[in-house]
N, C-alpha and C positions, 0 to 999 in steps of 0.2 A: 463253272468253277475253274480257273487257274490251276496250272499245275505248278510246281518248283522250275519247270523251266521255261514256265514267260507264256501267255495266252495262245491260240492258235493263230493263226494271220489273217485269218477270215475276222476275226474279232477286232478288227482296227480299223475295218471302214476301205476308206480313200484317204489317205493323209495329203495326197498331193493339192485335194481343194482348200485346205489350209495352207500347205506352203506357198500356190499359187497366189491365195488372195493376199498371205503375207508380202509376196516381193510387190502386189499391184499397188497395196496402201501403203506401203514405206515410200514406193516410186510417187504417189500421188502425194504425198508431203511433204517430200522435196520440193516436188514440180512447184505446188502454193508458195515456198518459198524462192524459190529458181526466179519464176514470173511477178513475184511482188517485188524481187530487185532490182529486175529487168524495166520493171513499170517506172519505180519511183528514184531508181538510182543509188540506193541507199540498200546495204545489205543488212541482214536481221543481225538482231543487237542483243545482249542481253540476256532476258530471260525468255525471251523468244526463242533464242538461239538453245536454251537448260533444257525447254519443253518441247522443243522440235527434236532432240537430242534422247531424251525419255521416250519420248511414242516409236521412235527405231528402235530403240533397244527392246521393246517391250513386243510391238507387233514384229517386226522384221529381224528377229535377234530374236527373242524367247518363244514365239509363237512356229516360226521357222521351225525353229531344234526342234522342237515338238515335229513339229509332219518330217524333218529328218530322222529323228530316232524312231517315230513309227515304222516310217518308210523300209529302214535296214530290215524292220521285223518283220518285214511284206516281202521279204527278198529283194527287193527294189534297188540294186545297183545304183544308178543314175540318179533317181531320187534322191535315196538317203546321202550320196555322194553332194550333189547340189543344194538338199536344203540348207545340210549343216553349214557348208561350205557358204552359200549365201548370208546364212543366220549370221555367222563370224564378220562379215562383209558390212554388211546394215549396225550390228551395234557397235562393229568400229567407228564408221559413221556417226552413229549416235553419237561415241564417247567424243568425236573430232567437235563433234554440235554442242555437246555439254563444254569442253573442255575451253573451248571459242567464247561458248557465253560466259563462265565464268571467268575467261581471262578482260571481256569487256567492262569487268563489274569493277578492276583494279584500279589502280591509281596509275594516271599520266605516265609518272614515271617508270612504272613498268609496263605502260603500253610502250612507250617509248625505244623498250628495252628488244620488241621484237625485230627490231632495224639493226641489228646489230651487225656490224661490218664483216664483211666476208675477211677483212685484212686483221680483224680480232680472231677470226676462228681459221686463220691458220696459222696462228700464233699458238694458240690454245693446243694443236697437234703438234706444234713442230718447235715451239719455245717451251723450255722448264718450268721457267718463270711465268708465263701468259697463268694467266685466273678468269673464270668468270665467277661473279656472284654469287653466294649458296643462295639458294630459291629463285634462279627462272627457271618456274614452272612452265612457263609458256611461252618459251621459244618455238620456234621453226613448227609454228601449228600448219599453215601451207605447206612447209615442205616436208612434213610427215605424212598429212594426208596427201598427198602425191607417190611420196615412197609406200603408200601401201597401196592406192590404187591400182597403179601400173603393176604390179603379178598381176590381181585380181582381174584387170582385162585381161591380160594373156590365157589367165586361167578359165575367164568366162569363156570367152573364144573358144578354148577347146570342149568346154561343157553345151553350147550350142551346135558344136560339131556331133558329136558325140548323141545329143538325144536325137538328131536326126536321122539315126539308126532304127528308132526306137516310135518316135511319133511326129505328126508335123505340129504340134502347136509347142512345145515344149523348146523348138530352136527359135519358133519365134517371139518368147519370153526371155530364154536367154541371149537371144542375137541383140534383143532391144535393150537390156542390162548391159552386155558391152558395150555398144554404142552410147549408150548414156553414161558409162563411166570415162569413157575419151573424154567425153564434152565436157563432165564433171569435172577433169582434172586439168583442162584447158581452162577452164570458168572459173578456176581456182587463182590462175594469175594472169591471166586475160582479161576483156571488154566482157559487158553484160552480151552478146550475142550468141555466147558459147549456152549460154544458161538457157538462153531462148530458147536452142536447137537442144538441148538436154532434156529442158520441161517438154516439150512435143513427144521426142524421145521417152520420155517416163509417161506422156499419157497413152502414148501405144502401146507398154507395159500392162497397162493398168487395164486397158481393152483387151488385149488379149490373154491376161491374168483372168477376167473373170470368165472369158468365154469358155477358158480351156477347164476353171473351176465348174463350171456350169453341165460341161461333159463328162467329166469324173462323180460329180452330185448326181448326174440325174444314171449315171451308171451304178453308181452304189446303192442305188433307189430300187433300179428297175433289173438288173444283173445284166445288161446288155448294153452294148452301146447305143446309144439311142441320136446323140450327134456326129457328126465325123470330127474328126482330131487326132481319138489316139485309136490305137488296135492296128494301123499301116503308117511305118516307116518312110521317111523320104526316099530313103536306101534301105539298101539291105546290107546289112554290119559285114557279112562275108566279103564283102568288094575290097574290105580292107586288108583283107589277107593278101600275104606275101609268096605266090608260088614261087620263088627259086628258094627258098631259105634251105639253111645248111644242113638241119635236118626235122624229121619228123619226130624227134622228141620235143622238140622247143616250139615247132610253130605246127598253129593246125590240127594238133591234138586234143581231146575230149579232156574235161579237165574235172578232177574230183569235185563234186560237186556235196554242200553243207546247207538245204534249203532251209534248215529254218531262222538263219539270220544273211544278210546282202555281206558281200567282201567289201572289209573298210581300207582294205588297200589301198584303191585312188584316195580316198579321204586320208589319209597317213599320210601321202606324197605330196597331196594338194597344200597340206598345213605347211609342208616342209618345203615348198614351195614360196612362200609370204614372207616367214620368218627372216629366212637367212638375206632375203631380198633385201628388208625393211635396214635387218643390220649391215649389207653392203653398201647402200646410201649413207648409212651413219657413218660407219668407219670413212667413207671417201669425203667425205667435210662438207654433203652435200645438207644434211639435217646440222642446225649448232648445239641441239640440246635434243635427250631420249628422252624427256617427259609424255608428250603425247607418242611416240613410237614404243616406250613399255605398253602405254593401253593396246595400241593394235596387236603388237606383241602376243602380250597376256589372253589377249582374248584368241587367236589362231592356237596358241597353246594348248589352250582346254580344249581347244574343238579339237585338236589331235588326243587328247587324251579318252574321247568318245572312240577314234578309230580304234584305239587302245581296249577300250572295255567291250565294243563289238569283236574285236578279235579274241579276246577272253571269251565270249559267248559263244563262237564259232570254234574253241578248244584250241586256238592257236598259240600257239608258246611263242614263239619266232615275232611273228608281228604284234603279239601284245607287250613284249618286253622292248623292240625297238619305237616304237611308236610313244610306249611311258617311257623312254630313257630322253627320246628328242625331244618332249612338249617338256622334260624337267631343266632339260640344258637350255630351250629356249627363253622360260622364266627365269630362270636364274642369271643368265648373260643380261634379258632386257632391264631385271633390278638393281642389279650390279651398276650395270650404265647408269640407271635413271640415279643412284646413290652417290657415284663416282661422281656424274658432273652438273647433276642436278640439284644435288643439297650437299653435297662438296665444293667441287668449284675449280678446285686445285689443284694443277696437274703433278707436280715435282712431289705434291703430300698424296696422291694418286698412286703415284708411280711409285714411290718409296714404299708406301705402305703394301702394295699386292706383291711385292716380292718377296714377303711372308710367307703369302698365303699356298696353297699346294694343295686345295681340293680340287682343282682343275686334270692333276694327275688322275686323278681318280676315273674322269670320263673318257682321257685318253686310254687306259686301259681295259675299261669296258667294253670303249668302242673297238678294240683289238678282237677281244673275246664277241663281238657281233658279228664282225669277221670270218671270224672259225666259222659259229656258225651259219654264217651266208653260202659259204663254200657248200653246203647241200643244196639250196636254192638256185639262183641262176643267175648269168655275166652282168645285171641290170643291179640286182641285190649287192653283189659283190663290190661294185663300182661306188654304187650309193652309199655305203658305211666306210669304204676307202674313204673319199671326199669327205664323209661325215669326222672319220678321226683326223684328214687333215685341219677341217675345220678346228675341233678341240685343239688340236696343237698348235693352231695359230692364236690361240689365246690363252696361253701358258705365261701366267703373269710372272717369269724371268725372263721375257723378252723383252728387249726395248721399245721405250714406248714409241722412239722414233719412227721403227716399223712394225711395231705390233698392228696398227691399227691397216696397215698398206696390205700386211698378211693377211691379217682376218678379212678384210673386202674383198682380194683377190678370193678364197677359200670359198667364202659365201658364196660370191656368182656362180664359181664351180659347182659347185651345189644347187644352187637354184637351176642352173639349164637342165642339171639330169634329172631333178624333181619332177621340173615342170615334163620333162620327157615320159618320165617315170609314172606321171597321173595320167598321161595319155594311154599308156600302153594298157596301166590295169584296170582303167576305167572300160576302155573298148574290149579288154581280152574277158573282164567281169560278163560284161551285156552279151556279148558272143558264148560265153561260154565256151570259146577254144582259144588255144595260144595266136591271134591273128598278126599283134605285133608285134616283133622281136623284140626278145628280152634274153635272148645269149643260152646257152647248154648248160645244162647242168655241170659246176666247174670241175667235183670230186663227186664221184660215186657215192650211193649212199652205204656199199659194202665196205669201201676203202676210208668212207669216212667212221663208222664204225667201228673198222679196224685199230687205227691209228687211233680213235680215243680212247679205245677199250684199255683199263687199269686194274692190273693184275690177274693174277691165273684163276681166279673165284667168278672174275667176269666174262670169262670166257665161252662158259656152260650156261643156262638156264637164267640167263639177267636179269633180275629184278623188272618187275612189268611196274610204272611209277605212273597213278592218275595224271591224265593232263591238264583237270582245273587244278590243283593242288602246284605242278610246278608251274603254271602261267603267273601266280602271283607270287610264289618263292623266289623267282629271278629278283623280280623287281624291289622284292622285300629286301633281299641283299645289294641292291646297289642301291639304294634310297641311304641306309646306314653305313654304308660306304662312304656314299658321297659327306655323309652329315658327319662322319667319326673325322675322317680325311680333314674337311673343312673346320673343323673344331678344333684343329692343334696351334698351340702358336704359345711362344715363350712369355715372358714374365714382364720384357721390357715391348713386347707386342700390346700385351693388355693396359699399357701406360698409354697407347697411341688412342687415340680417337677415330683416325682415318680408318685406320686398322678394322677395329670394331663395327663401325658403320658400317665398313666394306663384306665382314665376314657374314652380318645377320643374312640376307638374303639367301646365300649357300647352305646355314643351316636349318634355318626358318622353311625354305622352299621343300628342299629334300625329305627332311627328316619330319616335317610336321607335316603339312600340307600336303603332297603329293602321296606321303604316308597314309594319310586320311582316307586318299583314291583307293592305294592296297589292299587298307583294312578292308576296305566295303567290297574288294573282288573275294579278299577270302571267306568273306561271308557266304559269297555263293559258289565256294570251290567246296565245301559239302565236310568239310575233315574235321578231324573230332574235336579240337579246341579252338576254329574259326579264325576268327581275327584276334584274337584275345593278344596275343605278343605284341602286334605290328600297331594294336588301339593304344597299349601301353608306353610305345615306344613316339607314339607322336605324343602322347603327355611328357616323355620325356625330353625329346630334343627342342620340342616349345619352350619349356619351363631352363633347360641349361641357357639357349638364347637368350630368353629374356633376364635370368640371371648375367649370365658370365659375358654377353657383351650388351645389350641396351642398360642392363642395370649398370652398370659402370658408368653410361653415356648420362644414365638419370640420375646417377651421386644416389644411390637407394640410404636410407639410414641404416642406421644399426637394428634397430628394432625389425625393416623389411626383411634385412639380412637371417635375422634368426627364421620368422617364417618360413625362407627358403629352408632354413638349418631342418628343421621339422619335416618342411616337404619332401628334404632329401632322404630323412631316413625313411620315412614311407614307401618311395620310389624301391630305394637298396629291402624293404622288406617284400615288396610286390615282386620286382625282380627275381627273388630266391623264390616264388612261386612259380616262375617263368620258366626259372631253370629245372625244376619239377615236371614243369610241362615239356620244358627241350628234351628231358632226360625219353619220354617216352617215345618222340620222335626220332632225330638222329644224333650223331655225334659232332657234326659241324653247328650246329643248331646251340646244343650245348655247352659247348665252346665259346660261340657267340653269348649265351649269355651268361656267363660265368665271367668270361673277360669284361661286359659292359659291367656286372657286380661291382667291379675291381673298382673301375672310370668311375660310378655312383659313387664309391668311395673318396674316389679324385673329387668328385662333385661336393659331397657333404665339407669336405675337409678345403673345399676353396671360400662355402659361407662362412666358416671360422675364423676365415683368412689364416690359415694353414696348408694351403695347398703347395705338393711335392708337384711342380713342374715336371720330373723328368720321368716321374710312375706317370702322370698323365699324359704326355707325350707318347709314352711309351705305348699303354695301354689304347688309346684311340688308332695309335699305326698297327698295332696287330686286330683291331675288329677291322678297320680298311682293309688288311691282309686278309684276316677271313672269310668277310664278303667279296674277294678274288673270288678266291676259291669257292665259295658258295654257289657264284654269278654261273660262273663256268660252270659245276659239275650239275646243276638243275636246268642252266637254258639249252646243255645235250641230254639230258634227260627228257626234257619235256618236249624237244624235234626228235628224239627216236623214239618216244616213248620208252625210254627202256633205263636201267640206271648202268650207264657205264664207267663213269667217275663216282665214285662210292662215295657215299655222304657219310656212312659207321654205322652200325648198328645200336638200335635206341637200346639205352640202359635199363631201361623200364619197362616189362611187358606188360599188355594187361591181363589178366587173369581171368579167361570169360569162365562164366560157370555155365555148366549143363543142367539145360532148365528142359523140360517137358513142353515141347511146339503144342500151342492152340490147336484143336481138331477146327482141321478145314471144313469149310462149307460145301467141299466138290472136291475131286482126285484132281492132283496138277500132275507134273511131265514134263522134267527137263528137254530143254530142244536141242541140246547137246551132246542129250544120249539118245541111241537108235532106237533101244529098248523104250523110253520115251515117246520118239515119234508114232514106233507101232501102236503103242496103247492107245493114244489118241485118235490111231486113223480105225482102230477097232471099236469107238467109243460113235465114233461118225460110222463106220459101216453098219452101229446095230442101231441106227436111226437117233442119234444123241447130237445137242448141240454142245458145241467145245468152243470157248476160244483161244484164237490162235493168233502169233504174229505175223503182221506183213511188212514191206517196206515204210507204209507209211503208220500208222496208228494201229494199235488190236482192232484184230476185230470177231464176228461171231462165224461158227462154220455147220456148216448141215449139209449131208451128201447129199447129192443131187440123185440118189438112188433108191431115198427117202422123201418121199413129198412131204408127210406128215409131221417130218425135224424142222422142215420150211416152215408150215403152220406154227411151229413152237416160237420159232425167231420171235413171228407177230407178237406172240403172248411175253415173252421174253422182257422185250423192248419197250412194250404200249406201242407199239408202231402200227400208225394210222395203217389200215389196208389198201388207203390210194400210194403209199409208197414203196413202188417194186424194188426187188431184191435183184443184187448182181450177179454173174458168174463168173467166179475167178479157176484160171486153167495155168497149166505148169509154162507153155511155152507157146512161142506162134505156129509153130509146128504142128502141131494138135489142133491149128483152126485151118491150118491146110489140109493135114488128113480129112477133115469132114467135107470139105471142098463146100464152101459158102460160096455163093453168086457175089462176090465182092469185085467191086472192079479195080483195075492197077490202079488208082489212086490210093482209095482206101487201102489197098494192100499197102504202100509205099508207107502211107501214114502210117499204119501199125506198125512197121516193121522198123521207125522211125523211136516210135514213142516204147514200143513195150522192148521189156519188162521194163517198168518205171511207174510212177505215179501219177498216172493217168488211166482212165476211165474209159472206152469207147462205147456211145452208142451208135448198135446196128439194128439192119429191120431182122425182126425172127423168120426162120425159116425151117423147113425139114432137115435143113442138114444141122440143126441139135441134135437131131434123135443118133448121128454119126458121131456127134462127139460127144455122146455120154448123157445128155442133159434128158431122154427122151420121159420118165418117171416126171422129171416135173416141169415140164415143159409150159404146163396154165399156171405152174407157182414162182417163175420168177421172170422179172422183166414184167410188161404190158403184154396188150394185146398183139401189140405188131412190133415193139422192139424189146432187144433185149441189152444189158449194160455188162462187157467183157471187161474182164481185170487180168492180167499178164505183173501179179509184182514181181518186183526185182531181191527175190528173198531165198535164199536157197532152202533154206527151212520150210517154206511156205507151198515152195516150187516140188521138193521132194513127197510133202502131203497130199499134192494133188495127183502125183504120179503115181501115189500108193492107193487113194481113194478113188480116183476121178475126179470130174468135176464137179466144184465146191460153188456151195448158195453162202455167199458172205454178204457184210453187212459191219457197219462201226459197231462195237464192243462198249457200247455205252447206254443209259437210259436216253426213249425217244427225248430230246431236246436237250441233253445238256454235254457240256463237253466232253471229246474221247478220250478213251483211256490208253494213256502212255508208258503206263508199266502194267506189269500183271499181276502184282498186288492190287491193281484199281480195279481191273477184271472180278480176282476173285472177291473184294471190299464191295463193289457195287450189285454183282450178278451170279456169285459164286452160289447161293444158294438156290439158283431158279435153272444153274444148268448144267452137263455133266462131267465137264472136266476143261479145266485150263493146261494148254501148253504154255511153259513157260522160258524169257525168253529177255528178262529183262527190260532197259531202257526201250525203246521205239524209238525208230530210225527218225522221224518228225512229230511233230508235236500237232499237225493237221492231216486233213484224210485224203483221199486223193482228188484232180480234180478232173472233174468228168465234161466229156465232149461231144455234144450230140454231132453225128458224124451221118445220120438220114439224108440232107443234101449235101454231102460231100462232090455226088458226081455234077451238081449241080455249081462247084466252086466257091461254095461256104462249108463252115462249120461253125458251132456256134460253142462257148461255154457256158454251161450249165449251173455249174460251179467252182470255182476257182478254190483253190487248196495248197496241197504242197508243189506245185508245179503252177510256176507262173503264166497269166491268161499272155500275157505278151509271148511269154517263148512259147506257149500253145501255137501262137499265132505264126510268130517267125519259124517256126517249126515247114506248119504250112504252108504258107508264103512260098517257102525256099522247096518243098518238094512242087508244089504246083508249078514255081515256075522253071523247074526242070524237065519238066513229063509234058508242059507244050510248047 
């Protein structure tokens, strides 16, 4: 059974023999067509080209995402970083292979059209008057697919750098995808030779794709490694660190650690890495048309809006609001292009028309307020949202187009080098798990920075404590209607223009509908009492103003359509006055916000009339812009302190809980908060009773070890078969030195490494249990000859065993089905079979720990037993790195 936050990791298999076989058969259907050009001289045509175009996107595009989104849930760094990253890779490909055939399918004349002179497209930049045609679509398909290749080697490169930390076949899948995209983008305007040395290149993919699937299969099968490949590194990830660094906070240090989703950081950088690329070629007149460059575009977009939602899952406020603010700015620039000069054509009615428009403010000032908050993070973060709001500002449609376009390219590259730096550093410091590369000092304290934001004398005392799924997706809610209110204003002789119109759909359509859509579904699972409900409402709204107030214009709507809007509108203005019901109970910015869109509905109904007050509407869209400032700001520091230090108002609304009489429990519970608590519980174990308790990783069941016959209960408990022994969990390592075990400095090394943490060790049994407490049940846990030691990392858990001795634990679940993650589940599943739950909330993971038979340790193995909340690789790296210090 699933719980509400996403299956355990153990439950997902191996994703990586899926992502593997995905890049060997994308590579192997190239290669068939690479070698059928090479042979016959004649490149694929057609609809060869539609269905070679469909099978990437399908297997190496959607099959990918799959073993990438597994993989983040596996903790998997590296993985989840390179599937999705490749997934984006292949169905750009794809769309380059669809896009290609169906430009083959056109007429002479606009194949014709794809020669089009370099001496026209710089006329087209740099003359008022230059035009190109509304509809080529299919311009500059080569030199699109090139401007997006080239990151993507850079980027492959350092992703075969990088797994060589990690395992050896994994750099030799990705070393042969860079090489094969060289040749790729040489075989794009070069001799059939390139294509030769490509297809060779994608068949060695393809070999060593399924070798390395073959070892992860027969791993997930057998729980062991069974071929060589993965479990030893080329390297060891620590070479990479930098001893002089400037200091011990920034490099080198152990870094909070969130096992049960992978950091999508490199994934965030990596996307932001493609984009601005793709757009630095366009701007510099190296592409003549964005038709095929919105697809690759579009598609690195959404792959960052994944890094977005894993960092949502991982409770990150910071990098899920930066990550959706840049995959909305990079949609919204690539559509704008492709509208601009793809189904425009015209530069002077281009350029006239965006000097309207003023939703672009909107991202420069957000990107201000990403700013602030980077200043708690570190010199890398800081540098990267600098760049990012230069970029916004070089594409603030009051500059001239003469050099807008010279700005925005410069900007871009700026940004692409620190990207591409930026994936390096969090990709290596993720899989290390310490700061190895420099990424700079923290710029402002986090007391200084609290300081300085703190507003008013009420905040000073007791701050409001604010969930963090609740603001992860509030940020982003307020800049989405920002962007979309911002982007919606414009005068009376604007709505006359055509250009105008054309130009503005994208900014509103993107933001406020669509990416909207993304929000709704995170507040879905940020847990709060009316959900998505606002943010669902409000992309029916900004779709429907769109499609009214600028394509209906573009499609001359009748009158009769016109009224049906009139209808739609007051439904909207009656939902809405629900909404603000709903604000009322939340806060006062909220409220506000929707009080004032009521007003705009009103704009809205009264423009299907053709009645519409221009300067209420005007009006009204610049103050919800203003208020999602405000909004942006006071939840994206709320949600990096956790705390509310810009005050959002107190809601109008309380609810009125009543006092009801609590269900009589199945067993006594016991706050872990209070002392009084702890004792009762350890009084409930001392008189031979089993309890469950929290640990670091999952509940689980506890029985003193001073009680054999509470051990016996577990069995009964559980249905737990009797060939499966029971662990001992003890407060510290300390306590397996006083009993002085025959362990040798390895094993000591190793433990002293791993605990307290979530990990398991098996050792051989010996008399010195009866020195540490275990000696009562000494035949009741563990085997004959070893026994399985727990050290968690809980202070609750740690202080029980100090009061009790040591504890006979065990997963808090029925034998076979999934553990239990809060102590509601404890007491719903087991509450009647035992004699008390401590209680203790959420659970640190959502899986158990993972256990390590450590019997040949002296012998230069270890083996896992089970893998869990604690990855078998960093088990492994763990080991590695103490063995080969100690000879």
């Amino acid at each position: 059974m699933a719980t509400l936050e996403g299956f355990p990791a153990s439950f997902y298999g191996e994703p990586g023999v899926l992502g593997m076989l995905a890049n060997g058969i994308s590579a192997f259907l190239v290669l068939l067509q690479n070698f059928n050009t090479a042979h016959t001289g004649k490149e694929a045509y057609g609809v060869e080209n539609i269905l070679a175009g469909v099978h990437l996107i399908l297997i190496g595009g959607i099959c990918q995402l799959i073993a990438g989104l597994l993989s983040f849930r596996k903790y998997d760094h590296l993985s989840g970083t390179a599937f999705i990253g490749y997934a984006a890779l292949w169905a750009s490909y794809g769309a380059t292979r669809i896009y290609s055939g169906v430009s083959d399918n056109q007429t002479t004349n606009q194949t014709s059209n794809l020669s089009l002179s370099t001496d026209l497209m710089t006329n087209i930049f740099l003359n008022g008057s230059a035009e190109i045609p509304g509809g080529y679509f299919f311009l500059s398909i080569k030199e699109s697919a090139i401007a997006g290749l080239i990151p993507y080697i850079l980027l492959s490169f350092l992703l075969a750098f990088c797994s060589a930390t990690v395992n050896y076949i994994m750099p030799f899948v990705f070393g042969a995808i860079t090489a094969t995209l060289i040749f790729e983008a040489v075989g794009i305007v070069a001799s059939s030779w390139a294509l030769i040395v490509s297809g060779v290149l994608e068949l060695l993919i393809l070999i060593f794709a399924i070798y390395g699937s073959a070892v992860l299969l027969l791993k997930g099968l057998t729980q062991r490694l069974a071929l060589k490949g993965f479990g030893t590194p080329l390297f060891n990830v620590l070479l990479l660190g930098i001893g002089n660094s400037a200091s011990a906070q920034s490099i080198g240090q152990e870094k909070k650690k969130n096992t049960k989703y992978a950091e999508p950081m490199a994934l965030g950088f990596f996307c932001d890495s493609v984009a601005p690329f793709i757009f630095a070629f366009y701007s510099f007149g190296y592409m003549k048309s964005f038709g095929l460059g919105a697809a690759w575009v579009s598609i690195i977009s959404f792959a960052q809006l994944f890094s977005s939602y894993y960092a949502h899952l991982r409770q990150d406020c910071y990098h899920t609001t930066k990550f959706g603010f840049h995959a909305t700015y990079w949609l919204i620039k690539a559509w704008g292009e492709f509208v601009a000069f793809t189904l425009i054509g015209n530069k002077s009615e281009v350029g006239s028309a965006r000097e309207a428009m003023v939703g672009n403010w909107f991202f420069v000032v957000a990107g201000l307020i990403l700013c602030v908050g980077s200043l708690n993070m570190d010199i890398l973060e800081l540098i990267h949202n600098m760049l990012f709001v230069l970029v916004t500002v070089s594409t603030v449609p009051q500059i001239p187009l003469e050099g807008y376009y010279i700005f925005f390219g410069v900007a871009c590259a700026l940004f692409t080098a620190v990207s591409i730096y930026g994936t390096f550093a969090r990709l290596v410091n993720s899989i290390a798990e310490k700061l190895l590369i420099p990424v700079g000092k923290q710029p402002v304290s986090t007391a200084n920075m609290k300081k300085a934001l703190k507003w008013g004398k009420s905040q000073q005392v007791g701050s409001e404590m604010v969930p963090h799924t609740d603001q992860t997706s509030d940020v982003l809610f307020y800049f989405l209607n920002g962007v979309a209110a911002l982007s919606a204003i414009h005068s009376k002789l604007s709505s006359m223009n055509p250009t105008f119109l054309h130009l503005t759909i994208p900014w509103v359509l993107i933001s406020g509908a669509i990416i909207q859509a993304y929000v709704s579904r995170l507040q879905v699972t940020g847990g709060g009492r009316f959900g998505s409900v606002i943010s669902s409402i409000y992309v029916g709204v900004w779709a429907t103003w769109t499609w009214f107030r600028f394509a209906g214009t573009l499609l001359q709507l009748s009158t009769g359509a016109a009224y049906a809007f009139t209808a739609g509108a007051i439904a909207l203005l009656v939902i809405n006055g629900f909404l603000m019901l709903i604000a009322a109970y939340k806060n006062l910015v909220l409220l506000l916000l929707t009080t004032v869109m009521e007003v705009a509905l009103v704009c809205f109904l009264l423009s299907t009339l053709q009645r519409l007050p221009y300067r209420l509407e005007i009006a009204m869209l610049a103050l919800v812009a203003i208020i999602c400032v405000y909004g942006i700001l006071a939840t994206l520091v709320s949600g990096i302190f956790s705390e509310r230090l810009i005050p959002m108002g107190p809601p109008l609304l309380k609810e009125v809980k009543k006092q009801e009489t609590s269900p009589e429990l199945p067993c006594p519970i016991a706050s872990s908060r209070l002392t009084s608590g702890l004792l009762k519980i350890a009084g409930i174990l001392e008189e031979g009773g089993v309890c469950g308790i929290p640990t670091d990783t999952v509940y689980a069941l506890a029985a003193s070890c001073k009680n054999p016959q509470a051990i016996e209960k577990i069995y009964n408990i559980k249905d737990r078969p009797a060939e499966k022994p029971i662990c001992v969990c003890i407060s510290s390592v300390e306590q397996l030195v006083a009993a002085k075990p025959p362990f040798s400095p390895l094993l000591w090394e190793f433990m002293r490494n791993v605990y307290p943490g979530g990990i398991s060790c098996i050792v051989k049994k010996g008399d010195w249990l009866f020195q540490l407490g275990v000696g009562p049940a000494y035949d009741r846990v563990g085997t004959r000859d070893s026994i399985m030691i727990r050290v968690p990392d809980h202070t609750v858990t740690g202080h029980l065993c100090n009061i009790t001795g040591p504890l006979a634990i065990t997963s808090a679940n029925p034998s076979g089905e999934a553990d239990s993650t809060h102590h509601s589940m404890v007491i719903d599943r087991l509450g009647h079979k035992i004699q008390g739950v401590l209680c203790d909330g959420d659970s640190n993971e959502v899986v158990a720990s993972t256990v390590v038979n450590c019997l040949k340790i002296d012998e230069g193995t270890i083996t896992i037993v089970r893998e869990g909340c604690v990855p078998a690789v960093k088990v492994c790296q763990i080991f590695e790195r103490i063995k080969s210090t100690m000879l």
